[in-house]
PLY file of the C-alpha trace (Angstrom):
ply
format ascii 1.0
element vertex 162
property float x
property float y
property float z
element edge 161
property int vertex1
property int vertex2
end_header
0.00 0.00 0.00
1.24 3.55 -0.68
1.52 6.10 1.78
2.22 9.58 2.48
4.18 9.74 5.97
0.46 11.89 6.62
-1.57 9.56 4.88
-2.37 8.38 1.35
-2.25 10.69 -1.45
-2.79 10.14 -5.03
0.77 11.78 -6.19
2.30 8.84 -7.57
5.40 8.59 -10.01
5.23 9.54 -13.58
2.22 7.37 -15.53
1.61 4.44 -12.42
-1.50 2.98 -11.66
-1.96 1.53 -15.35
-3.88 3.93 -16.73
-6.06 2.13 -19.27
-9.36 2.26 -21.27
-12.07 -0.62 -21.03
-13.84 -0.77 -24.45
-17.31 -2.48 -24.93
-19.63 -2.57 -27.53
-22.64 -4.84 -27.97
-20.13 -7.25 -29.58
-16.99 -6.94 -28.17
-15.12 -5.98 -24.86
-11.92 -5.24 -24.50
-9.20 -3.67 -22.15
-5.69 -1.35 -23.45
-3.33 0.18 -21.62
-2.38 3.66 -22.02
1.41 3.97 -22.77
1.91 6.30 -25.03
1.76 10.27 -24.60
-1.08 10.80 -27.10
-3.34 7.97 -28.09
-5.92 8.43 -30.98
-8.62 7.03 -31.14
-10.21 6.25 -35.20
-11.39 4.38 -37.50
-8.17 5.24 -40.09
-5.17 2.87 -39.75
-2.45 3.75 -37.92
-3.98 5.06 -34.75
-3.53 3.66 -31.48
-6.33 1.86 -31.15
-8.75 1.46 -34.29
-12.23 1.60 -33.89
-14.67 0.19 -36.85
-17.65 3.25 -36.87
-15.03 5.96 -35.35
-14.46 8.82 -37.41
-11.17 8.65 -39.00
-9.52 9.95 -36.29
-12.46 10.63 -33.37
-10.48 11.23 -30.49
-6.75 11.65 -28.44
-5.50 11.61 -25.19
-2.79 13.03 -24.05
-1.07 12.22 -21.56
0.31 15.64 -20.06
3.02 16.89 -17.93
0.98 17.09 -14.74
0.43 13.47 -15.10
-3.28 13.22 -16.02
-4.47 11.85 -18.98
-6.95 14.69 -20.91
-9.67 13.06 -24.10
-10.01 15.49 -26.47
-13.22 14.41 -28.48
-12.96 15.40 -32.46
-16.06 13.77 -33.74
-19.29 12.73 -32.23
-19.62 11.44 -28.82
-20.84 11.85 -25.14
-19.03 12.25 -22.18
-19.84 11.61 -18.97
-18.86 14.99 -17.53
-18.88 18.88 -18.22
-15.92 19.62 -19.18
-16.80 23.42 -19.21
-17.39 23.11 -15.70
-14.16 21.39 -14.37
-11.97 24.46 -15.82
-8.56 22.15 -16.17
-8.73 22.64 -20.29
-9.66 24.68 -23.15
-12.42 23.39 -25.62
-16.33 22.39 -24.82
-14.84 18.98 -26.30
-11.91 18.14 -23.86
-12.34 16.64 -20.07
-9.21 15.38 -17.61
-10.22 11.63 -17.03
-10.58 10.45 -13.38
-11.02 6.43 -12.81
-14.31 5.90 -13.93
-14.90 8.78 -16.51
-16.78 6.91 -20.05
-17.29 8.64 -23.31
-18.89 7.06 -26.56
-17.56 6.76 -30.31
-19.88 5.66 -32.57
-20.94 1.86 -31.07
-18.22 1.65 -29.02
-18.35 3.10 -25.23
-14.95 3.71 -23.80
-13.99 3.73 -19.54
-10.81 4.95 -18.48
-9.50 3.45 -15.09
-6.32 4.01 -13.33
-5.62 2.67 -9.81
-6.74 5.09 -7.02
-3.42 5.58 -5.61
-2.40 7.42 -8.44
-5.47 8.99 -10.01
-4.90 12.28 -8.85
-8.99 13.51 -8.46
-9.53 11.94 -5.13
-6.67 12.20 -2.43
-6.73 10.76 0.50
-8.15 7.58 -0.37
-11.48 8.64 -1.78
-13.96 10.80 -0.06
-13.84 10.28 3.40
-17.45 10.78 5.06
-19.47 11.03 2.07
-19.78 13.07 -1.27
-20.11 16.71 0.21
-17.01 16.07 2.97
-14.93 18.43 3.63
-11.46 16.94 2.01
-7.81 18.25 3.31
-5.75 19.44 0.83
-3.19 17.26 -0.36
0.44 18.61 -0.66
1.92 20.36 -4.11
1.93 17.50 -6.58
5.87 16.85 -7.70
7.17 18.62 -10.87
6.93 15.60 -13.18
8.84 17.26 -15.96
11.85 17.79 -13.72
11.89 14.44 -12.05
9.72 11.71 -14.06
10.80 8.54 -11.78
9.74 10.41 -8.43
12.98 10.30 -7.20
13.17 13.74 -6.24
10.13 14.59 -3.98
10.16 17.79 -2.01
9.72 16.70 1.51
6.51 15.79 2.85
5.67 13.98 -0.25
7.48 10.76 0.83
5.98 7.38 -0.12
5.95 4.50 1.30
5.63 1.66 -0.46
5.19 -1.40 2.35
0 1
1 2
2 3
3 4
4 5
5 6
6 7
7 8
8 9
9 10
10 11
11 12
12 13
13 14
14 15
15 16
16 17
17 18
18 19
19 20
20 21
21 22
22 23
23 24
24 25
25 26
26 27
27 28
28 29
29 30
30 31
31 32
32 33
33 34
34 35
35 36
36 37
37 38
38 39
39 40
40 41
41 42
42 43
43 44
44 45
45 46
46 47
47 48
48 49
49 50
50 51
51 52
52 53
53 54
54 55
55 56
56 57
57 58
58 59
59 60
60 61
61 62
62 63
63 64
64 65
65 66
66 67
67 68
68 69
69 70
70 71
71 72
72 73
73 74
74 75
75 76
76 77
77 78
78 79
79 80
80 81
81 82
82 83
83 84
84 85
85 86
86 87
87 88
88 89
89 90
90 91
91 92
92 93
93 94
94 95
95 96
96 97
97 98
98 99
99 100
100 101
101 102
102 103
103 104
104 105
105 106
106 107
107 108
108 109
109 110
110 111
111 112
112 113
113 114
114 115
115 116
116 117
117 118
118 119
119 120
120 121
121 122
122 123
123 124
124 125
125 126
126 127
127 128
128 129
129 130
130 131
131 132
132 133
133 134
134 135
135 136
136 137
137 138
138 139
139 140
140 141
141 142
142 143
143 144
144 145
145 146
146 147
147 148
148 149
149 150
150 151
151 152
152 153
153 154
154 155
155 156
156 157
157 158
158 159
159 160
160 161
C-alpha cells in the first residue's frame, strides 16, 4: 500500500497505476493500456487503437506533464462529464479523465480506469465521510517534468511503499 508519511495521497510517479481504457460494444469488450503520450482514437489505420464506426480519427489523449491523462473528443460522442465546468482545459470537447470517466464513439463506449493511488482527483483515499465532505488538501503535486521517476520529492511527499 502507498503512503504519504500523513496519509495516502494520489501523487504517484510519472504514468503508475496503469492507466487504461475498457472498451465495450454490444459485440466486443476489450481492455488497453495507455502507454503512449497521445493515443488516438479512429477508425483510419495507424492510430492507437482502431475503432470500426469511429471517425477517421475521433479522439486523443494526451497524456500531459501534470500526469493526467486529458480526451479530447474530435467527432461525435458523449461524455460523462462537463468539461466546461471542471476548468482544467480549453475546448467544450476536452475533459481530464478520473477512474471511472466513459465517453462514446460511434458503437463503441470507452472507460478509463487508473488505480486510485495514483489517479490524482480523489486524495486521501477517496472521499472520506461522504460526497459533500470536507477533504484536506493534499500537498503540491511533484514537478513531473523535472523528475519523471519520483525520485526527487520535495519533503513531505514521501511514499511509502510497504
Amino acid at each position: 500500500m502507498r503512503e504519504q508519511l500523513n496519509g495516502p495521497t494520489t501523487h504517484a510517479s510519472w504514468g503508475e497505476g496503469r492507466p487504461h481504457l475498457i472498451i465495450t460494444s454490444e459485440e466486443t469488450r476489450m481492455t488497453i493500456d495507455l502507454i503512449e503520450d497521445e493515443t488516438t482514437i479512429g477508425s483510419a489505420g495507424g492510430n492507437t487503437i482502431e475503432l470500426p464506426g469511429a471517425d477517421p480519427v475521433h479522439a486523443t489523449i494526451d497524456h500531459d506533464e501534470r500526469d493526467e491523462y486529458v480526451l479530447t473528443l474530435h467527432g461525435e460522442g458523449e461524455m460523462n462529464a462537463d468539461p466546461s465546468a471542471t476548468g482544467t482545459h480549453e475546448g467544450a470537447r476536452t475533459e481530464t479523465l478520473r477512474t471511472g470517466a466513459s465517453f462514446t464513439i460511434g458503437p463503441w463506449r470507452l472507460v478509463f480506469q487508473r488505480d486510485e493511488f495514483a489517479d490524482h482527483g480523489r486524495p486521501y483515499g477517496g472521499r472520506q465521510g461522504g460526497e459533500y465532505s470536507d477533504q484536506p488538501a493534499q500537498p503540491r503535486r511533484p514537478d513531473y517534468a523535472a523528475d519523471p521517476d519520483g525520485s526527487e520529492r520535495p519533503p513531505g511527499n514521501e511514499i511509502d511503499e510497504h
